[in-house]
C-alpha positions in Angstrom: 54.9 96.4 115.9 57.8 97.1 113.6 60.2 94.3 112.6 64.0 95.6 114.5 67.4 94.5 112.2 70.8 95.2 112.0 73.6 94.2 110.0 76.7 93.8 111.4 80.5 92.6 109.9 83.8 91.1 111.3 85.4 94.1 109.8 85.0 97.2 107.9 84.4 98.0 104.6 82.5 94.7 103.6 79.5 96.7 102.2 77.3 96.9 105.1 75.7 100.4 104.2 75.4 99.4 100.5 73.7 96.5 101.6 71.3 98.1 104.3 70.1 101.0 101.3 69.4 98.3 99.2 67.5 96.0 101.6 65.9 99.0 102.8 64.8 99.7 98.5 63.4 96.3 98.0 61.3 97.1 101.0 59.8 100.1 99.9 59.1 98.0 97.0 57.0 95.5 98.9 55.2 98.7 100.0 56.7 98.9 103.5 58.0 101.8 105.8 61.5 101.6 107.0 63.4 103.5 108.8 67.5 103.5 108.8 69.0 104.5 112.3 72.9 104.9 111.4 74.7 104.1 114.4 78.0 104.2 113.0 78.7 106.4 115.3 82.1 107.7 113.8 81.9 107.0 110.5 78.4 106.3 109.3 77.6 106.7 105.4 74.0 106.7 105.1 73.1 110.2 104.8 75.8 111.1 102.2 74.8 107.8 100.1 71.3 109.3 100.1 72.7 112.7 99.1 71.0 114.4 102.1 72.4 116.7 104.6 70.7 116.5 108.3 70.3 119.2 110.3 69.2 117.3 113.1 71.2 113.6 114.1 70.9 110.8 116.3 73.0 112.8 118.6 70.3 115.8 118.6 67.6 113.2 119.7 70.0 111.9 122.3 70.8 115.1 124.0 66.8 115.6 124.0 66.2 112.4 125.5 68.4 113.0 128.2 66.8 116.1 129.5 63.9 113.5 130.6 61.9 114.1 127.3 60.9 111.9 125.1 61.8 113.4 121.5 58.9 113.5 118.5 61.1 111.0 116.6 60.0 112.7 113.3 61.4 116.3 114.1 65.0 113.7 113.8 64.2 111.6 110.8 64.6 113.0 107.3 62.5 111.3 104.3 64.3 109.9 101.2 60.9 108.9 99.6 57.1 107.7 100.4 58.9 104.5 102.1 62.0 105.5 103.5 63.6 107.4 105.9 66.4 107.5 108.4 68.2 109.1 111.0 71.5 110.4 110.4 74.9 109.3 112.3 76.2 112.2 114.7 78.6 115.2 112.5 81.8 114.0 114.6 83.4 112.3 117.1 83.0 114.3 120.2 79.3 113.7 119.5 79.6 110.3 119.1 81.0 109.7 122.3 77.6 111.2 123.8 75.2 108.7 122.7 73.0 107.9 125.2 72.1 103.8 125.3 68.6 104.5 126.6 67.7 107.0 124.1 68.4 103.7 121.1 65.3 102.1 123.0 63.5 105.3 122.8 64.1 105.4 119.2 62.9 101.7 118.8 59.8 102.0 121.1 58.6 105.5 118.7 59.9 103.3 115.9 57.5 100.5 116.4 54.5 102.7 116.2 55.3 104.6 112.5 57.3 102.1 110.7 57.5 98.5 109.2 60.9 97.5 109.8 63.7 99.5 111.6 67.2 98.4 110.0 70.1 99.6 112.3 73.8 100.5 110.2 76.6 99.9 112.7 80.3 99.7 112.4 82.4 96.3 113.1 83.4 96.4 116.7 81.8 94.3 118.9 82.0 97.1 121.8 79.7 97.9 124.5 77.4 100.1 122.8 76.8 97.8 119.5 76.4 94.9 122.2 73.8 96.8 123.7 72.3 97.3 120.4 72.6 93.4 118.9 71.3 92.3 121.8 67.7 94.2 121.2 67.4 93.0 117.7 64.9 90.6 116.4 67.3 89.6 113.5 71.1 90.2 113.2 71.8 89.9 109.5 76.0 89.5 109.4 78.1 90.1 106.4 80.7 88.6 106.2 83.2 88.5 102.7 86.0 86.0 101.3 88.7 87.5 103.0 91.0 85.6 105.7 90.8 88.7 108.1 86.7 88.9 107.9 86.2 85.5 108.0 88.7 85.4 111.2 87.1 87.9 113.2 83.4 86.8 112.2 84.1 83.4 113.7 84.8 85.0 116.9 81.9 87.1 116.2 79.4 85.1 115.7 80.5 82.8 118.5 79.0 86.0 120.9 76.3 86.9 118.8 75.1 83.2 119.1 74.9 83.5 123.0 72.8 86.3 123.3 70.5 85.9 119.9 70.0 83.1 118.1 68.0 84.9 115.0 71.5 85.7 113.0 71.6 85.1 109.3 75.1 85.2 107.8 75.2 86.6 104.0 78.6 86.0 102.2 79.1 89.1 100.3 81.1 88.3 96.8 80.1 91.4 95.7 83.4 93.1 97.4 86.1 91.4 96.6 84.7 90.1 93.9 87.9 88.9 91.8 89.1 87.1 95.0 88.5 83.3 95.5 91.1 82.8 98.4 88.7 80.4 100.4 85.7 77.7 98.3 82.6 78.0 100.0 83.0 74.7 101.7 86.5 76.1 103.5 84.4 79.3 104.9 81.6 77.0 106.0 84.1 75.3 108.0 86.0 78.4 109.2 82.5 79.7 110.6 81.3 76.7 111.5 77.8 77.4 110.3 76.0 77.7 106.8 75.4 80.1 104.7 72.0 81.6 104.4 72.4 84.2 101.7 74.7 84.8 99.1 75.5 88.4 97.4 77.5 87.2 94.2 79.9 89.0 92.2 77.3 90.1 89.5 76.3 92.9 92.1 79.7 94.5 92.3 78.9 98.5 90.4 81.9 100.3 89.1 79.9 103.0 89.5 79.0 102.9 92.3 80.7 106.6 93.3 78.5 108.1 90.7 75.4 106.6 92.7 76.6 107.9 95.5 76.6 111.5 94.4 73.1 111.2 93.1 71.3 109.6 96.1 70.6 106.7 93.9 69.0 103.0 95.4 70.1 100.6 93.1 67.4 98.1 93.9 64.3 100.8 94.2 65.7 101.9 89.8 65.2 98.2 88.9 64.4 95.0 89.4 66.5 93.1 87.0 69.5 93.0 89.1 71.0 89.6 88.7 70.7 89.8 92.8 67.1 91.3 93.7 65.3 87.8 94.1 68.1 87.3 97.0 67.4 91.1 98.6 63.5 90.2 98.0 64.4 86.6 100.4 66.2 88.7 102.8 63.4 91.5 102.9 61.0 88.8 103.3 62.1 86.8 106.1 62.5 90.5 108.1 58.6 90.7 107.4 57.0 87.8 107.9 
């Protein structure tokens, strides 16, 4: 049985997709199989980060699911090496607003038979669907960054994540804003009243990051000397043990 994750964020654009390539790179490092589901339903990132155009999304296996079938998962996924694959977001937002709840279980039943870990992309609103979704997770791994908006909305946050699953580990993200120091780490502490369990420093933030982007590129899987890989190896770890 396959290991079930998702990160999640008190706001947008606090590196969550980065972060889920690169967890998902150390894995295949360790050898193990995961597969990305990107239910950012209206603006998920994965597919373009990887450099890959779907013809098939999670809306396809959806629409399949609902007919009373239950979808090959692999006719859905689309391989970005030995060790990883995912399943890309739906192509727009009339799609989107499809998604069938049911058919995210499907995909984690079929899930649990081919792959390792299953790492679930989402966007920041803690709606109906995502808490669906949280709620079915073995391990909710929340990003949060130094930022008094994020650090706001993930106390609320993680007030309801804590009722319905205790297994969250909150990683402060330097990496973002990365020239920023409005709050000490003792002040967030105290905002989110809860510790820290892993921090992403600064030393991860790429300039060129863009040019990644156009070439597919997994910083973690092209080395291993990043300044943070022994934190990404903790975080894979814990998902696998």
């Amino acid at each position: 049985m396959s290991r079930v994750a998702s990160v999640f964020s008190g706001k947008g654009g606090v590196g969550k997709t980065t972060f889920i390539l690169n967890l998902a790179g150390t894995l295949s490092n360790l050898k193990k199989k995961v597969l990305i589901v990107d239910t950012d339903l209206y603006n998920g990132g994965v597919a373009i980060s990887l450099n890959k155009t779907p013809k098939k999304t999670i809306f396809n296996y959806s629409e399949e699911f609902k007919k009373k079938k239950i979808p090959d998962l692999m006719e859905y996924v689309i391989k970005y090496n030995e060790y990883i694959s995912f399943i890309a977001s739906p192509k727009c937002i009339k799609e989107a607003d499809q998604i069938d709840f049911l058919a995210i279980e499907s995909i984690i039943a079929e899930g649990n038979l081919l792959f390792d870990v299953i790492l679930f992309d989402t966007n920041h609103v803690y709606n109906k669907f995502n808490e669906f979704l949280l709620k079915r997770m073995n391990k909710i791994l929340y990003l949060v960054t130094n930022d008094s908006l994020d650090l706001k909305n993930s106390k609320n946050n993680l007030d309801m994540l804590w009722k319905d699953n205790k297994n969250v580990d909150v990683i402060m993200n330097y990496s973002i804003h990365f020239n920023r120091e409005y709050f000490i780490l003792y002040d967030i502490k105290n905002i989110l009243q809860c510790n820290i369990d892993y921090t992403i420093s600064n030393r991860f933030h790429n300039e060129n990051i863009d040019n990644l982007t156009v070439k597919g590129e997994i910083l973690t899987i092209h080395t291993q000397k990043l300044y943070d890989y022994k934190t990404f190896n903790l975080i894979a770890n814990s998902l696998i043990k």
